[in-house]
C-alpha positions as CSV (number, residue, x, y, z in Angstrom):
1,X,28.0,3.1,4.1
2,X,25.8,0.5,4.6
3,X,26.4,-2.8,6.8
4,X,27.3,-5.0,4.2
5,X,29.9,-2.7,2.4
6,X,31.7,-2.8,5.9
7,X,31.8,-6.2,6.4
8,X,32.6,-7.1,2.6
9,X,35.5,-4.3,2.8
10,X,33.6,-3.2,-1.1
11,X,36.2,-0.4,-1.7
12,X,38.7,-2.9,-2.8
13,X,39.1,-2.6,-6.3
14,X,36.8,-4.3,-8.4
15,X,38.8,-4.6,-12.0
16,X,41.4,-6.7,-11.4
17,X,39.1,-9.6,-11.8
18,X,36.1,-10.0,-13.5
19,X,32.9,-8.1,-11.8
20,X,31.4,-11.0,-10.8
21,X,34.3,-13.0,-9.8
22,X,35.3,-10.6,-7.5
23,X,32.2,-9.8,-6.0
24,X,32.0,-13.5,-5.3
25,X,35.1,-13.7,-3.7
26,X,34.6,-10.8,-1.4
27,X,31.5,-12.2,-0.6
28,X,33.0,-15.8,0.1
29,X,35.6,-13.7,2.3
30,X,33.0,-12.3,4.4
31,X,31.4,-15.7,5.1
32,X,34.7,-17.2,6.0
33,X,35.6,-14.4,8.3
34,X,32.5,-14.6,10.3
35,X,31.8,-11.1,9.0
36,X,28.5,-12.0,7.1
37,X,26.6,-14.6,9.6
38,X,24.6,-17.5,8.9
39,X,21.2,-16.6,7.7
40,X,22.3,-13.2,7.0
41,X,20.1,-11.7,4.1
42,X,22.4,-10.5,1.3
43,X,19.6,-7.8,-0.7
44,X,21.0,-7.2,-4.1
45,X,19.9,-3.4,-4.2
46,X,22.6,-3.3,-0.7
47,X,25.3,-5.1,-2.7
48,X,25.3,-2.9,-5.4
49,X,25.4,-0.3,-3.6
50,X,28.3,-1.7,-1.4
51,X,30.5,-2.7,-4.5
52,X,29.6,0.5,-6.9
53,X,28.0,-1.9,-9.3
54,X,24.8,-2.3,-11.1
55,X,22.6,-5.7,-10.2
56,X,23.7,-8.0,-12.6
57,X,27.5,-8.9,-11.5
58,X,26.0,-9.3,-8.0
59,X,23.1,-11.6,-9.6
60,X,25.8,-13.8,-11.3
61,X,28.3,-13.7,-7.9
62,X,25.3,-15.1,-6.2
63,X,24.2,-17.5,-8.2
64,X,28.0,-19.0,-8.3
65,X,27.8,-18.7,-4.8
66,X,24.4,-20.9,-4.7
67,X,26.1,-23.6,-6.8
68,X,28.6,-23.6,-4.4
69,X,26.5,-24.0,-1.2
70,X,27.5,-20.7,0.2
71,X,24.0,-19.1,0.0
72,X,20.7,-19.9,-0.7
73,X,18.0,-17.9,-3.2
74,X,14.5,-18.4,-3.2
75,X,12.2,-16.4,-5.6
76,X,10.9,-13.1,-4.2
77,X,13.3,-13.4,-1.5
78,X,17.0,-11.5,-1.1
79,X,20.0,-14.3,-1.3
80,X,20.8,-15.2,2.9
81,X,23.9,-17.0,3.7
82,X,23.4,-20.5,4.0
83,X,22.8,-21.8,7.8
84,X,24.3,-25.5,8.0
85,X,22.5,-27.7,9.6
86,X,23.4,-31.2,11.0
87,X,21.2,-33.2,8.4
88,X,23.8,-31.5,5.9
89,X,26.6,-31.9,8.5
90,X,25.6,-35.9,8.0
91,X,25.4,-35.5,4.3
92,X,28.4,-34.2,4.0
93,X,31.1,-35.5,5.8
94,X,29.2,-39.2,4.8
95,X,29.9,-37.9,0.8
96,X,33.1,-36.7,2.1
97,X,34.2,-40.0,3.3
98,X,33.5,-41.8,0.2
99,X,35.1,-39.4,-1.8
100,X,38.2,-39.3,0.3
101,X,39.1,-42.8,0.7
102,X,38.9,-43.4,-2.6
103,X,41.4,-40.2,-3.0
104,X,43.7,-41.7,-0.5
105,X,43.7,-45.2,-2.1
106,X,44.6,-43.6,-5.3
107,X,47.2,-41.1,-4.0
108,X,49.1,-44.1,-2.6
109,X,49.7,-45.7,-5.8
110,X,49.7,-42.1,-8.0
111,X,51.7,-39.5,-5.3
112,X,54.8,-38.0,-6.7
113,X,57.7,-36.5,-4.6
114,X,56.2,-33.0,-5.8
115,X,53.3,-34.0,-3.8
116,X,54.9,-35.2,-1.0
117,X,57.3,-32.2,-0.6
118,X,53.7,-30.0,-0.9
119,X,52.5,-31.9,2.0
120,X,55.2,-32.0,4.2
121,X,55.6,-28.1,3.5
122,X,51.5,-27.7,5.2
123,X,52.2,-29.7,7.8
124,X,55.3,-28.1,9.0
125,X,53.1,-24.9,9.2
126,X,50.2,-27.1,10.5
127,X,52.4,-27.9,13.5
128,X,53.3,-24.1,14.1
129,X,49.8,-22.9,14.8
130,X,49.2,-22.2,18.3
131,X,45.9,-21.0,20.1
132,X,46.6,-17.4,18.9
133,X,46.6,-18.9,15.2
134,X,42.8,-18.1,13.5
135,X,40.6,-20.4,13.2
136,X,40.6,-19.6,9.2
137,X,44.1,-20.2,9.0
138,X,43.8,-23.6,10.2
139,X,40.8,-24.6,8.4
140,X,42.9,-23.5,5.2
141,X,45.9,-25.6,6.2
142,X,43.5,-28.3,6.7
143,X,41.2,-27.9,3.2
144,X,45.0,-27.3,1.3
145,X,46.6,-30.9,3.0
146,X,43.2,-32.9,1.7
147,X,43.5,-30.8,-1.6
148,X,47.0,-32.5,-2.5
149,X,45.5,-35.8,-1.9
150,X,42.9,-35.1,-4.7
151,X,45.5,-33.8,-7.0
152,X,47.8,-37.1,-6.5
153,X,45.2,-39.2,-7.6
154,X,45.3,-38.6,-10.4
155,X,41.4,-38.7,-10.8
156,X,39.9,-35.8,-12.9
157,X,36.2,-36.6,-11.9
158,X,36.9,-37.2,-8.2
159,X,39.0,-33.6,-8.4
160,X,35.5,-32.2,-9.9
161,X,33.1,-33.2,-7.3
162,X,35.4,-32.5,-4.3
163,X,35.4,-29.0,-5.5
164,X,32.1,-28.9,-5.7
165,X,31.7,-29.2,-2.0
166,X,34.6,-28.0,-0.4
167,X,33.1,-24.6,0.1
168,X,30.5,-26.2,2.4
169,X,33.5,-28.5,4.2
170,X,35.4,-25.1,4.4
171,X,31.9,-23.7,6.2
172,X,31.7,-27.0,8.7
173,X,35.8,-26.6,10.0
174,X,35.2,-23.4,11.0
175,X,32.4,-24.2,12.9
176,X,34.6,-26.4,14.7
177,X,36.8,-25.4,17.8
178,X,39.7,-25.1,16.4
179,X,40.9,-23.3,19.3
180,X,40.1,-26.5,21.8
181,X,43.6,-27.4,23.8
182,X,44.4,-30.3,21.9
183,X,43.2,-29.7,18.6
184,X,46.3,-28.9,16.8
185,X,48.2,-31.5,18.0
186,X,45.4,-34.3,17.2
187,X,45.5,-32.5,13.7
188,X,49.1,-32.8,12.9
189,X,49.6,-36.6,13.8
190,X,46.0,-37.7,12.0
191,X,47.4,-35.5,8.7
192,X,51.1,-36.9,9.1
193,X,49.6,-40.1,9.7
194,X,47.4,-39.9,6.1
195,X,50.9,-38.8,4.3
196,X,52.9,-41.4,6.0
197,X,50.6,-43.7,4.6
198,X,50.5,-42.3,1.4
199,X,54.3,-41.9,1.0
200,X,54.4,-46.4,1.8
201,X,52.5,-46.5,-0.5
202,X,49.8,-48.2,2.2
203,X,46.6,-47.6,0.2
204,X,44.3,-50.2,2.7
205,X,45.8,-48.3,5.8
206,X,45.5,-45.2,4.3
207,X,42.0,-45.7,4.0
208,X,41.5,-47.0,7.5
209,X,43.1,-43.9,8.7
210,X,40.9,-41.2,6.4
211,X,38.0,-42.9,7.6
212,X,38.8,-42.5,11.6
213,X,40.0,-39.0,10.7
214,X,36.7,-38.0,8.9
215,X,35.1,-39.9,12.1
216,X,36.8,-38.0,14.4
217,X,36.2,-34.7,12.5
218,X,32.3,-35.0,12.2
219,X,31.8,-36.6,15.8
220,X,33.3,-33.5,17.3
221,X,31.3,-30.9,14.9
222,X,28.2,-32.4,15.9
223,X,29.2,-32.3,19.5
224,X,29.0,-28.8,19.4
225,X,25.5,-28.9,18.0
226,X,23.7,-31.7,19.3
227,X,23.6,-33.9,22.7
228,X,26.1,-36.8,22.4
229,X,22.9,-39.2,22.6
230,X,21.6,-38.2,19.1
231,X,24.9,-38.5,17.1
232,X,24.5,-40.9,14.6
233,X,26.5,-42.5,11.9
């Protein structure tokens, strides 16, 4: 067995999905786990063999997974799991906060009780994690609370693009310490304080607080990567 078939787990079975859709999704496991690293080369010849299947499910499963941000191809070379870096930290989380307070804004006029009760129901699991919790756990929690935000307002095209980089936002929480001391307690006030906001029907203070939350979030994930003195807006 081959290093890749034990860190992607490949004797799972493969036909309860489509070929490529599960590959995909064991592949996205792996990265989320930490099991497949960042820069990691992912051959195709070494998938195949890892999954029982011929090239072309693992060609389509890595292409989705391009699209998504998860891995990068480049002609003549294998697929490698993308490696983040903080020009697309800044990117990001800058797209992110656009996109976010204009989900907020709209989830404060558009929420229904349905949403509300969905929120309430991650943030009473939010505030159960403890320093044993895993780090993918939380940033789950975390993606899942924003996701019902999206889906309150009630904006089809916002909902669209957000999915298009949450895979990469999913990457960048689990880069951060979620294990720090106070992490999740600062977590569960700034996400109570979003719903609070959204369940007055606040939209201005809602944004105000998304903004300081997405602030917070990027300041300390570049801490962790560059000196304080070159963090930038």
């Amino acid at each position: 067995m081959n290093d890749i078939a034990r860190a992607l787990d490949s004797d799972a079975g493969l036909l309860v999905r489509g070929l490529k859709d599960t590959v995909a999704d064991q592949i996205r496991n792996g990265i989320a786990s930490g099991a497949l690293r960042p820069g990691q080369s992912l051959p195709e010849s070494e998938l195949a063999t890892a999954f029982k299947v011929s090239r072309g499910p693992i060609r389509e499963a890595l292409a989705m997974l391009s699209h998504e941000g998860l891995v990068v191809t480049r002609r003549g070379h294998s697929a490698q799991v993308v490696d983040l870096s903080v020009a697309d930290a800044r990117e990001i989380y800058s797209l992110r906060t656009a996109l976010e307070t204009l989900a907020i804004g709209q989830a404060a006029e558009h929420a229904t009780s349905t949403h509300i009760a969905m929120m309430r129901d991650l943030l009473r699991e939010f505030e159960g994690l403890t320093n044993e919790s895993t780090p993918k756990r939380s940033a789950e929690l975390d993606l899942q609370f924003h996701d019902i935000i999206y889906q309150a307002s009630e904006h089809g095209r916002l909902q669209k693009v957000w999915a298009q980089i949450r895979p990469q936002v999913f990457m960048f929480l689990l880069t951060r310490n979620y294990l720090k001391r106070d992490f999740f307690e600062l977590a569960a006030r700034e996400h109570r304080e979003l719903l609070d906001s959204i369940v007055a029907g606040d939209a201005e203070g809602g944004v105000v607080l998304m903004k300081a939350h997405l602030r917070g979030a990027y300041e300390r994930l570049i801490s962790s990567l560059v000196p304080a003195a070159e963090i930038v807006p």
